[in-house]
N, C-alpha and C positions, 0 to 999 in steps of 0.2 A: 778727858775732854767731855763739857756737859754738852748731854745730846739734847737737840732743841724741839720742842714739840712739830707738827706739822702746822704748815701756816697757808692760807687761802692768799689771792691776789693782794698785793698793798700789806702782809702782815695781818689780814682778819683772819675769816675760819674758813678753814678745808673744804667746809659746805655751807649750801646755802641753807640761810634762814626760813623758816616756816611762818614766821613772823612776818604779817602783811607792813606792818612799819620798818621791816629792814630794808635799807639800800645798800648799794655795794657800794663799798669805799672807794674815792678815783684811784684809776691803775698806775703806778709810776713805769708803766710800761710805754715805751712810745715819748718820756720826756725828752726833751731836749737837753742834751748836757751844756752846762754853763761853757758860754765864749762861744756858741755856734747858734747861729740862725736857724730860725725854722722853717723845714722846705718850702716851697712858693708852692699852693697848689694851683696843677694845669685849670686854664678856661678856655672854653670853648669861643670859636671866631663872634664877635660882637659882644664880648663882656657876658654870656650869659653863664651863668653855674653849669659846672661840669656833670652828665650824665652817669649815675648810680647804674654799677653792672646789674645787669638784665637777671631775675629771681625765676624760676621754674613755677610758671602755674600750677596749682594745687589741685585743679578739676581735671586736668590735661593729666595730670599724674596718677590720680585716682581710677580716671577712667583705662587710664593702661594697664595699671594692676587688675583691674576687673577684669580684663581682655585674656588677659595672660591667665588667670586664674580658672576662670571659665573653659579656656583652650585644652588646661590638662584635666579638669574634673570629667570632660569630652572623651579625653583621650582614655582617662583612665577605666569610665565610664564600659568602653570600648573592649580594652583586654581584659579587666576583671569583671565586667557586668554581669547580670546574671541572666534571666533566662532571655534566649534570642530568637525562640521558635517563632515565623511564621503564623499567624491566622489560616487555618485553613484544614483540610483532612489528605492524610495521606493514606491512600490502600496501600501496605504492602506485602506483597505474595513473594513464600520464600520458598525456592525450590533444592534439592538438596544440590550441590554442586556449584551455586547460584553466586553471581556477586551482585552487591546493592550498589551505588553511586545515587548520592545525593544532591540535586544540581539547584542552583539558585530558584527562591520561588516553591519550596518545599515540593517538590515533584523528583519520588523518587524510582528509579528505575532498575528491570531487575536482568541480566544477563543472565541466559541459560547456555553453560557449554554444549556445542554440538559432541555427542559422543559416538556419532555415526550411526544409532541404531534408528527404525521405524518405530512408532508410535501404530499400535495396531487396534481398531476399533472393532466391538465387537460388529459380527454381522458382516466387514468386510475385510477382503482375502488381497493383498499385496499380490499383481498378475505380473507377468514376463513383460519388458517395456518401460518399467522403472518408472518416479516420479508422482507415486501418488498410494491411491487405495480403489479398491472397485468392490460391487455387491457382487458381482457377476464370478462363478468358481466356477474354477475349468471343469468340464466335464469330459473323459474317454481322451484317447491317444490322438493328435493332430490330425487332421484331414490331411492327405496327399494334396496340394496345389494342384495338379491337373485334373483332382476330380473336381472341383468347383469350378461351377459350369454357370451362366443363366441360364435357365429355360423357363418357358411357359407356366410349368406349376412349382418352382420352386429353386434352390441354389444348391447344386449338385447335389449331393446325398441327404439335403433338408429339403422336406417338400413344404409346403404352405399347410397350414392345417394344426402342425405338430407343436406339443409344449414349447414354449417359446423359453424357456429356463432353460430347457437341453440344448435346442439352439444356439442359444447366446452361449452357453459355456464347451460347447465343441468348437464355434470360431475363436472363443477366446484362449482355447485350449491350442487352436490352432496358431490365431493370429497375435495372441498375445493380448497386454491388454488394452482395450477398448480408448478410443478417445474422445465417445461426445457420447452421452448418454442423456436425453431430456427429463429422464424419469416419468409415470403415472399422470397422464395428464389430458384435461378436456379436450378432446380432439375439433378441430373448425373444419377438417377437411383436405387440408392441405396437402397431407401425406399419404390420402386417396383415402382413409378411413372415412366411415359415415357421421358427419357434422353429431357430437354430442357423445361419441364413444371416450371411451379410454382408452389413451394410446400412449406407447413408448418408442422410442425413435433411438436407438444404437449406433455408433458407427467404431469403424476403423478404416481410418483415411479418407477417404472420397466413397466406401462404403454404407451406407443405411440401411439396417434394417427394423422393419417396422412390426409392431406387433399390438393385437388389440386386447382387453379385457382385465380384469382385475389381479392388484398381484398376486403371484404364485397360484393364477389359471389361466394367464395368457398365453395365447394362440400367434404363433408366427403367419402374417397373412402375405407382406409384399415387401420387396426389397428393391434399392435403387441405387444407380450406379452413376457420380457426376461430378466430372473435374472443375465443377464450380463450390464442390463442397474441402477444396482442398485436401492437402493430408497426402502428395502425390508421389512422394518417396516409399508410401504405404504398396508393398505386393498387392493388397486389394485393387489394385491400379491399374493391372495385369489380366483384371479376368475375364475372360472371352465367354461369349455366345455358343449354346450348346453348336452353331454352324460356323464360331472361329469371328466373329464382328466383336471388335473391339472399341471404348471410347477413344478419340482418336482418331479415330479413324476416318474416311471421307464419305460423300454423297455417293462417288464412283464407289467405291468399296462395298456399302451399301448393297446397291443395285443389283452388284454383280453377285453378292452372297447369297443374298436370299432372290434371284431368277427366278421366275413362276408361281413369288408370293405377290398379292398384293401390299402396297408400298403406298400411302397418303401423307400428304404434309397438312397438317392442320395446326391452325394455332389456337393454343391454351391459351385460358387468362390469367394462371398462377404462372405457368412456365414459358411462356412465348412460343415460337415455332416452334412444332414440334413431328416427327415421322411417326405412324402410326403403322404395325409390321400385321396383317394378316392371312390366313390361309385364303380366303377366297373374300367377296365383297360383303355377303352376307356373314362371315365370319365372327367371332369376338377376337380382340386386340389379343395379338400373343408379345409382343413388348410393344415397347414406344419409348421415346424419348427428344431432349431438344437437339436440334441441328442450330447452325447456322446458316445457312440458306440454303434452297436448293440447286444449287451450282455445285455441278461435279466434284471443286476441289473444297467445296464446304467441308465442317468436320462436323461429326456424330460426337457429342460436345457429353453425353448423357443417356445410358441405357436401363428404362425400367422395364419393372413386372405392371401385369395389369392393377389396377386400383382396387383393394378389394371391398368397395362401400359399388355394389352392382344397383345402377340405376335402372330399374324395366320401363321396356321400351314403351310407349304409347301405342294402345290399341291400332289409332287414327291420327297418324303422325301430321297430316293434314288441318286437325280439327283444330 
C-alpha cells in the first residue's frame, strides 16, 4: 500500500505558508452531507443576531500574570536574598560561659550563667550578713554585746576620739556587715558635725555612727541611736544606756532612771522634741534625743551622744 504524504486541512499543506498571498483553502469540515439541511442557527427574542461567547480580556490577563509573577520573585526574594542586616550598631560583649540571643531590631543580648561565686573588688572585703561588698574589714574578735553600752564619751569599749577605721571594723567584726554607709562627704550639720567638715555616717540597723576628717584619719566623734532609722530586727536595737534606758522605752521610764539628773524637753529644728539628759543645770548634755511628748506613756523614740561640732557659749547671753 502506497503511503500518502501528510496533508494540511482541505488536502493543502501540513503548514502554514510564510507566503503573505496564501489563504487557506475552505475546510470540508463542517459540510453538510447531501439530502440534509443545514442546522437553523438560534436568535435571540426580537430577530436580533445571536451573541458571540464572551473572549477573556487581554489587559485583565496580562495584569494577573504580572501579579503572580512579582508575588514569587517577593517570595523568593525572601528565602534566598541576600544580605538582611539591620542599619544600625551592635555592641557585643562575650563573656566566657555566656549565651547571645539576637531579638528583632539588631539588639543583641548577652546571658551570663550565675555560677554562684562573688565578684570581688579590689579594696573591698565581702563582711558576715551577705548580699553585697563593704570597705570596711573586720578588725580583732567580736565585742561581747553586753559590753556595748551608751555613755557620755563614747560606745562601750570605743570611746569618741579614737581611729575611726578601728572602730568601724571591731562593730563590723562584731555586728557584721554594715548597712548604710554615706561615704566622705560635706558635712551641713546635721549629724551634729561642724557645718563644712568631712563626714562619714555608718550604720547597722537603726545604729549611726558618725565620724569626722579625711580618709584613713578619721576620728570617731558621736554615735546615734533611732527607730526612725529603721534596720529593727538589727541587735543594735537592743542597746541600753550605760543606766539600762533603752529606745522604746517611755517618758516614765525616763524619769525614774536617771532620778536626780536633770531632765529638759526642748525642741530641735532638725529633730523635733527632743529630751536633753544632764548632770546638773549648769551642766553639758550627757545624751539627748527625740520623744514623743512628754506624757508619761510617751516613748524615747531616739538616744544620742552629745554633737561633737561645740558651739561656745556667748560671753553676754543677754547682748
Amino acid at each position: 500500500m502506497e503511503r500518502q504524504p501528510p496533508a494540511g486541512p482541505g488536502g493543502g499543506e501540513p503548514f502554514p505558508s510564510f507566503d503573505p498571498d496564501f489563504t487557506t483553502p475552505p475546510s470540508s469540515r463542517g459540510a453538510v452531507p447531501p439530502g440534509r439541511s443545514p442546522r437553523p442557527q438560534q436568535s435571540r427574542p426580537g430577530g436580533r443576531p445571536p451573541i458571540p461567547p464572551a473572549q477573556p480580556n487581554p489587559w485583565l490577563v496580562g495584569v494577573a500574570v504580572a501579579s503572580v509573577l512579582a508575588a514569587v520573585s517577593i517570595i523568593t526574594f525572601g528565602v534566598f536574598g541576600g544580605d538582611t542586616t539591620t542599619a544600625g550598631t551592635t555592641v557585643v560583649t562575650t563573656v566566657p560561659g555566656s549565651t547571645e540571643t539576637t531579638l528583632p531590631g539588631d539588639v543583641t543580648t548577652t546571658s551570663v550563667p550565675d555560677d554562684g561565686t562573688d565578684t570581688t573588688i579590689p579594696g573591698q572585703t565581702t563582711l558576715p550578713g551577705g548580699g553585697g561588698t563593704s570597705t570596711i574589714t573586720p578588725i580583732g574578735d567580736p565585742i561581747p554585746l553586753a559590753e556595748i553600752q551608751m555613755k557620755a564619751n563614747g560606745l562601750g569599749p570605743l570611746e569618741f576620739g579614737r581611729d575611726a577605721d578601728q572602730v568601724l571594723g571591731r562593730l563590723a567584726a562584731t555586728y557584721g556587715q554594715e548597712t548604710d554607709d554615706t561615704g566622705f562627704e560635706v558635712g551641713s550639720g546635721s549629724w551634729g558635725e561642724c557645718p563644712g567638715e568631712s563626714v562619714r555616717v555608718v550604720g547597722w540597723g537603726p545604729l549611726r555612727i558618725v565620724s569626722v576628717g579625711e580618709e584613713g584619719s578619721a576620728e570617731f566623734v558621736s554615735y546615734r541611736l533611732d527607730l526612725a532609722y529603721g534596720g529593727l530586727n538589727s541587735p543594735t536595737t537592743d542597746i541600753a544606756t550605760l543606766s539600762g534606758l533603752r529606745v522604746g522605752d517611755d517618758i516614765a521610764d525616763l524619769e525614774r532612771i536617771y532620778e536626780g539628773f536633770v531632765i529638759e524637753y526642748v525642741v530641735d529644728e532638725d529633730v523635733g522634741l527632743t529630751f536633753e539628759l544632764r548632770e546638773d543645770r549648769a551642766g553639758e548634755i550627757l545624751l539627748w534625743g527625740p520623744v514623743d511628748s512628754q506624757a508619761e506613756d510617751a516613748l524615747v523614740t531616739g538616744i544620742y551622744s552629745k554633737d561633737s561640732c561645740e558651739t561656745p557659749e556667748p560671753d553676754n547671753p543677754d547682748a
